[in-house]
C-alpha positions in Angstrom: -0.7 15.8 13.7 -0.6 13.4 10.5 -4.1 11.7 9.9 -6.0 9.2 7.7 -9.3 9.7 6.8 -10.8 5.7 7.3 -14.1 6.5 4.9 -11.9 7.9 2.3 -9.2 5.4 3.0 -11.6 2.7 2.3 -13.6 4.2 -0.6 -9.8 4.5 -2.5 -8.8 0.5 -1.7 -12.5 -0.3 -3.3 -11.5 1.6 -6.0 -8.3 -0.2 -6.5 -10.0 -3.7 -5.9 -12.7 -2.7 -9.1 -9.6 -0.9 -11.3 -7.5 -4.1 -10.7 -10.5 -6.8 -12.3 -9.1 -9.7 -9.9 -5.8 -9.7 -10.4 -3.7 -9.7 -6.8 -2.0 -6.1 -6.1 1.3 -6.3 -3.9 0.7 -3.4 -1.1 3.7 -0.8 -2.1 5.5 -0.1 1.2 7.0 3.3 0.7 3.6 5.0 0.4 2.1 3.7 3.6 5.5 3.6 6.2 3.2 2.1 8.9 2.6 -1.1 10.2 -0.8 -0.8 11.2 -2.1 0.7 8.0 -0.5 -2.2 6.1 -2.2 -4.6 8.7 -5.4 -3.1 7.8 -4.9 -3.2 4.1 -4.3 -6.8 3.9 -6.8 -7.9 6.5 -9.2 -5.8 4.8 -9.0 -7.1 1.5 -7.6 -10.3 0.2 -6.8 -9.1 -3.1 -3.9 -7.2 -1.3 -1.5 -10.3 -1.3 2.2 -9.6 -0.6 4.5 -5.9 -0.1 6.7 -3.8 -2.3 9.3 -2.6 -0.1 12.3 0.1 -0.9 14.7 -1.5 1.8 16.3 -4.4 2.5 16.6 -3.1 6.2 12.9 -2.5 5.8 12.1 -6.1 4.2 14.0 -7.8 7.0 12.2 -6.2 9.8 8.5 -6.1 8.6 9.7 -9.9 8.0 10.3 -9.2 11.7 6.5 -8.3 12.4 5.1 -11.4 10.5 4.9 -10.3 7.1 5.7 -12.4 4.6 5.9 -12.7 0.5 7.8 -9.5 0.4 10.0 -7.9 -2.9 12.3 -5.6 -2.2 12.0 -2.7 -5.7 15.6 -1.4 -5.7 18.6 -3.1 -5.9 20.2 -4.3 -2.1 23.5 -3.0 -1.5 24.3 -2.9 1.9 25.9 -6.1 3.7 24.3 -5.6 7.3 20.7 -5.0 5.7 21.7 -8.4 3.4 22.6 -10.2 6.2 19.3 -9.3 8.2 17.4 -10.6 5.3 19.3 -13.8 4.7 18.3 -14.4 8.7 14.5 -14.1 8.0 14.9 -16.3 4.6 17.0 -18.8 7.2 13.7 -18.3 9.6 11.7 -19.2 6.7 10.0 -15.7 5.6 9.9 -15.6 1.6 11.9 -12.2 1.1 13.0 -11.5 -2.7 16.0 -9.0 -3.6 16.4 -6.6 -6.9 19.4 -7.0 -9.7 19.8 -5.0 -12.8 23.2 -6.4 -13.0 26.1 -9.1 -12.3 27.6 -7.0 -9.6 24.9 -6.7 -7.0 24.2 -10.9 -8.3 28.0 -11.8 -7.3 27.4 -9.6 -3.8 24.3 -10.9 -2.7 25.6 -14.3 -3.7 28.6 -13.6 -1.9 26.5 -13.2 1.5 24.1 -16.1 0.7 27.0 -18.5 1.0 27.9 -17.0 3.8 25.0 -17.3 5.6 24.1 -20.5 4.2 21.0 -19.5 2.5 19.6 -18.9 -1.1 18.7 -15.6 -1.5 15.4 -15.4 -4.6 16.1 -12.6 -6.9 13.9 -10.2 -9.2 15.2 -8.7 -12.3 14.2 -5.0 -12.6 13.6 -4.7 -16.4 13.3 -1.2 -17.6 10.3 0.2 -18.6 10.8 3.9 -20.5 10.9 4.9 -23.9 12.8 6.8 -25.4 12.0 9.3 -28.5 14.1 12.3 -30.3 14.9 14.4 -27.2 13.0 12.8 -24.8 13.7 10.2 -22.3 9.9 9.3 -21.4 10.0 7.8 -17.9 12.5 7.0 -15.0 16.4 6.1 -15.7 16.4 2.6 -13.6 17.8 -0.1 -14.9 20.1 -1.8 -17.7 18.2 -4.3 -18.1 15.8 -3.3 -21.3 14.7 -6.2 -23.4 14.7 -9.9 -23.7 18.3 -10.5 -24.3 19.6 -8.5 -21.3 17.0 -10.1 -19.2 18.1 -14.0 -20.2 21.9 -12.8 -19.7 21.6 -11.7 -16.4 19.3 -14.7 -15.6 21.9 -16.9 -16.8 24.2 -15.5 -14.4 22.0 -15.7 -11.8 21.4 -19.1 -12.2 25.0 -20.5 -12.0 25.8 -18.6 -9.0 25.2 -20.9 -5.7 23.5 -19.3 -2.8 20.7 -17.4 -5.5 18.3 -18.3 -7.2 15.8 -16.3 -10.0 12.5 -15.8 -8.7 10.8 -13.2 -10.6 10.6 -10.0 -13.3 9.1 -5.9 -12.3 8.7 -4.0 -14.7 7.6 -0.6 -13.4 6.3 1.7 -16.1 6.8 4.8 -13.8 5.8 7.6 -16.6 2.4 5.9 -16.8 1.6 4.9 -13.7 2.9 8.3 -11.6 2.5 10.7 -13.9 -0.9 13.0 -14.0 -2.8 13.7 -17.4 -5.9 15.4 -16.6 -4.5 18.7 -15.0 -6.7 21.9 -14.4 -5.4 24.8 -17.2 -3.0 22.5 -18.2 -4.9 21.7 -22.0 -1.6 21.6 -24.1 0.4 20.0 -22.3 -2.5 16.9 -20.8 -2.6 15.9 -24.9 1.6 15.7 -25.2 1.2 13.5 -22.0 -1.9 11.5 -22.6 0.0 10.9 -26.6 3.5 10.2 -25.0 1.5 7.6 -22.7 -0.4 5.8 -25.1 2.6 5.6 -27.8 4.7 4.4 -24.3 2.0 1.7 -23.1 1.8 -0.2 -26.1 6.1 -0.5 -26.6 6.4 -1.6 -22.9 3.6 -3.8 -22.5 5.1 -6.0 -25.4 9.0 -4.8 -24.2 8.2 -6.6 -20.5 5.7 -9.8 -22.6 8.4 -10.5 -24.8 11.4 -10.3 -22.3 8.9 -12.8 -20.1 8.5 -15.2 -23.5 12.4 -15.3 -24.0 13.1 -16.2 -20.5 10.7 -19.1 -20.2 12.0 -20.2 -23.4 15.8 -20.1 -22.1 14.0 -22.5 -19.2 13.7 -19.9 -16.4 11.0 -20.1 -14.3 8.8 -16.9 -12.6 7.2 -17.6 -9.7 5.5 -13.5 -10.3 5.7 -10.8 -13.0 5.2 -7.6 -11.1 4.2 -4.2 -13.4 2.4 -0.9 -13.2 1.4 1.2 -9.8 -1.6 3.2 -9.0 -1.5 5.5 -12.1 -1.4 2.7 -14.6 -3.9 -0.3 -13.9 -6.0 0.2 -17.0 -2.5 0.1 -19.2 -0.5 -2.8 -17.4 -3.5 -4.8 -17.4 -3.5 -5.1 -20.9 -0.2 -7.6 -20.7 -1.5 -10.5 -19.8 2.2 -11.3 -18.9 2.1 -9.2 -15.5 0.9 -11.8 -12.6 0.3 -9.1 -10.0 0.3 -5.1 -9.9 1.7 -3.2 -7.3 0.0 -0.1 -5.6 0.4 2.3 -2.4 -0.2 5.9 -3.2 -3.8 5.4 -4.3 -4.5 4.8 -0.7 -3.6 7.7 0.8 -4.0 9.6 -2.6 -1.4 12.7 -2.3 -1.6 15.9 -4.6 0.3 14.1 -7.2 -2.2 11.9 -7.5 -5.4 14.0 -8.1 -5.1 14.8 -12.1 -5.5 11.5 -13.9 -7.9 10.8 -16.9 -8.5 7.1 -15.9 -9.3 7.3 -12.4 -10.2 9.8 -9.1 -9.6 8.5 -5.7 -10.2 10.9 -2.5 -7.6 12.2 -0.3 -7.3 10.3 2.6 -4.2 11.2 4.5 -3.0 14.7 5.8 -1.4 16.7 8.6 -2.9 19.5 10.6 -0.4 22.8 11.8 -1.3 24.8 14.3 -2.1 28.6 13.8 0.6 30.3 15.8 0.7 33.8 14.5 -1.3 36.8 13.0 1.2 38.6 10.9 -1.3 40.5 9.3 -5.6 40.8 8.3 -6.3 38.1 6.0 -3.0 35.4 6.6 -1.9 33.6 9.6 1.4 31.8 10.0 1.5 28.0 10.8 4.0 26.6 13.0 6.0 23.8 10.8 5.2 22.7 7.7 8.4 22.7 5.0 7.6 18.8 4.6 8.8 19.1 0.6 8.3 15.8 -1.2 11.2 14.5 -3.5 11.7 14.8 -6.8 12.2 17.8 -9.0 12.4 21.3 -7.2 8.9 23.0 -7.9 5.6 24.1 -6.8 4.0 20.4 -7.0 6.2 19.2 -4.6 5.0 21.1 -1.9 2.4 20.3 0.7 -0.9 22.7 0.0 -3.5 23.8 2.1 -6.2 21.7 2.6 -8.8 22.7 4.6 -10.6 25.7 5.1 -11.2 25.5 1.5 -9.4 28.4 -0.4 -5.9 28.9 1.7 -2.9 29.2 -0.2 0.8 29.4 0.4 3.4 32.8 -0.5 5.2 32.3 -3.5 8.3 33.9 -1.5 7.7 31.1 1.4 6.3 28.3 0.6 6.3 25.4 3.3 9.0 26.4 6.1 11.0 24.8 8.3 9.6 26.6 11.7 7.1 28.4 9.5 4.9 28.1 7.0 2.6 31.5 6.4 -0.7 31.0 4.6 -3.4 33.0 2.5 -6.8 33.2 3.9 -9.7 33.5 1.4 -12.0 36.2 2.0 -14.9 35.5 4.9 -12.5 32.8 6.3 -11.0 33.8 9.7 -9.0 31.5 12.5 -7.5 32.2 15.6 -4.4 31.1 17.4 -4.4 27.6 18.2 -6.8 26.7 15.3 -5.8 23.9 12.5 -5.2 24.3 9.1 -4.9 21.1 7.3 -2.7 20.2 4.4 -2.0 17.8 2.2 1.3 16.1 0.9 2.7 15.9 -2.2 3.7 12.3 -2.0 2.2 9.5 -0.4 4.3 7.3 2.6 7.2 10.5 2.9 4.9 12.4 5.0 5.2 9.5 7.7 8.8 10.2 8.0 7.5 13.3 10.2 5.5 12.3 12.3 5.2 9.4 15.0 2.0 8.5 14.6 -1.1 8.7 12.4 -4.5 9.4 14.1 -7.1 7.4 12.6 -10.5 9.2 12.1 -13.8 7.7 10.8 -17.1 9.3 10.5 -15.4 12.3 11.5 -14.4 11.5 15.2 -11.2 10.0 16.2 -11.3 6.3 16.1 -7.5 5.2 17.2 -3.7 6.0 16.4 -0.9 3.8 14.8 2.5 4.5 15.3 4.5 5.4 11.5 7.7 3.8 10.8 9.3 6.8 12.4 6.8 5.8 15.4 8.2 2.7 15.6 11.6 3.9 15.6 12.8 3.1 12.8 14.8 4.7 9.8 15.7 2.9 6.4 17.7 5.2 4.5 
């Protein structure tokens, strides 16, 4: 089973609310993947005021559900996922779509028409820096200063059927990248020294591109920036309107080595003990639930709970299998638990059907995941 922790849960959106200093945070979709943990974020706290979603297939049916004020954070390709969200705008749900460039504009423009809507539009402004052999941060989007940004908003605004509603700037090798890792001395400094030469040159990259389009008379209804890792930098642009966050809910293993902030794990699944292969390991039935991004050890999920466990180098997390280390004095039996935890925040919900909700240790109700709820975005 997949589970959230409700006392951690709600310790980590405190700690959000006190690292955010009252300025609104949009919910971040593709770390939660579940209706009912989104309802209970925003009901919750109002500081949580709008979603960040990764589909438009997604954004059209949690418009669906009653969600409104949502931003889709990659560009919108896909004519039948368009189409669905042109019907909610039509229905009156505020749904907002990405450009980086004049293709996807003349698309989505293309369907607006169509459907008789206009469709609001964020420009994705990229956010990394780059150095002498070092790209420092995500490759994203085209759109990298003021002058890109008012072009593209130029286009956008004499295209019928769209309209420019606002700017994200998502400085990804800030906000999800850890600085404070155990044994890891050397290379914490490079990163902490990468990060602060980074935060300054976008904060004034994403203020200035904001100046030159209200200058060239466009108007932004939000300025979205930063993600759970980067509250304390973003918030030093007094451009950004909102930040976004997701993972700091849950708070995956990705998440547990930064110098600004610690947050509690929250979220996890249990595998049953299935085999005894030997004095000292048992083998877990399941498991290989890698999360994406480079090949390596960090992606993996890692034993949790008993305190101790570890995975085989030759293994890892299997498909059918996943073998694990006892520590000494620790001993379990077939049928017992051993919980793990993911690398990555919402990805573990495409596994599972439901969470279970616990809360002062007993089991206090379930919510179905996106999966759950039978649905599939990408």
């Amino acid at each position: 089973m997949a589970f959230v922790d409700l006392d951690a849960f709600g310790a980590n959106l405190t700690l959000l609310r006190q690292r955010a200093g009252g300025v609104p945070i949009r919910l971040v979709t593709k770390s939660i993947r579940s209706v009912g943990i989104i309802r209970r974020v925003l009901a919750t706290d109002p500081l949580f005021q709008g979603l960040l979603c990764y589909s438009a297939g997604e954004a059209a049916w949690l418009a669906s559900q009653g969600f409104d004020d949502l931003v889709v954070a990659y560009p919108s390709v896909e004519p039948a996922d368009v189409h669905a969200v042109a019907a909610q705008v039509r229905a009156g749900r505020s749904i907002t779509l990405m450009v980086d460039g004049v293709e996807q504009v003349e698309k989505l423009a293309a369907i607006a028409q169509t459907e008789q809507v206009t469709l609001p539009l964020s420009i994705d402004l990229d956010m990394s820096s780059d150095y002498p052999g070092i790209h420092f941060g995500p490759f994203r989007s085209p759109v990298n200063g003021p002058a890109s940004a008012v072009a593209l908003a130029g286009e956008i605004a004499r295209r019928p059927g769209v309209r420019l509603d606002g700017l994200m700037g998502y400085e990804g090798q800030i906000a999800g990248l850890m600085d404070d890792e155990p044994g890891q001395g050397l290379k914490n400094r490079i990163v902490r020294y990468l990060k602060r030469r980074s935060m300054a040159e976008v904060n004034a990259r994403r203020r200035d591109t904001v100046a030159a389009l209200g200058q060239a008379g466009h108007r932004l209804r939000f300025v979205n920036g930063g993600g759970t890792g980067s509250f304390e930098s973003t918030l030093q642009d007094t451009s950004v309107t909102e930040l976004a966050a997701g993972s700091g809910l849950y708070v995956p293993t990705l998440f547990d080595h930064y110098a600004a902030f610690r947050a509690q794990p929250a979220a996890g699944f249990a595998l049953a003990v299935t085999r005894m292969p030997k004095p000292g390991m048992v083998t877990c039935s399941g498991g290989g639930y890698c999360a994406s991004g480079p090949a390596g050890r960090n992606r993996l999920p890692q034993p949790w709970l008993p305190a101790g466990c570890s995975l085989l180098d030759n293994e890892g997390a299997g498909e059918v299998q996943t073998p694990v280390v006892l520590p000494p004095g620790v001993r379990l039996e077939i049928g017992d638990p051993v919980l793990f935890r993911h690398a990555k925040a919402g990805e573990l919900c495409e596994r599972f059907n439901e969470l279970v909700l616990i809360e002062d240790g007993a089991i206090v109700g379930r919510v179905p995941t996106y999966r759950g709820d039978g649905q599939c975005f990408f």
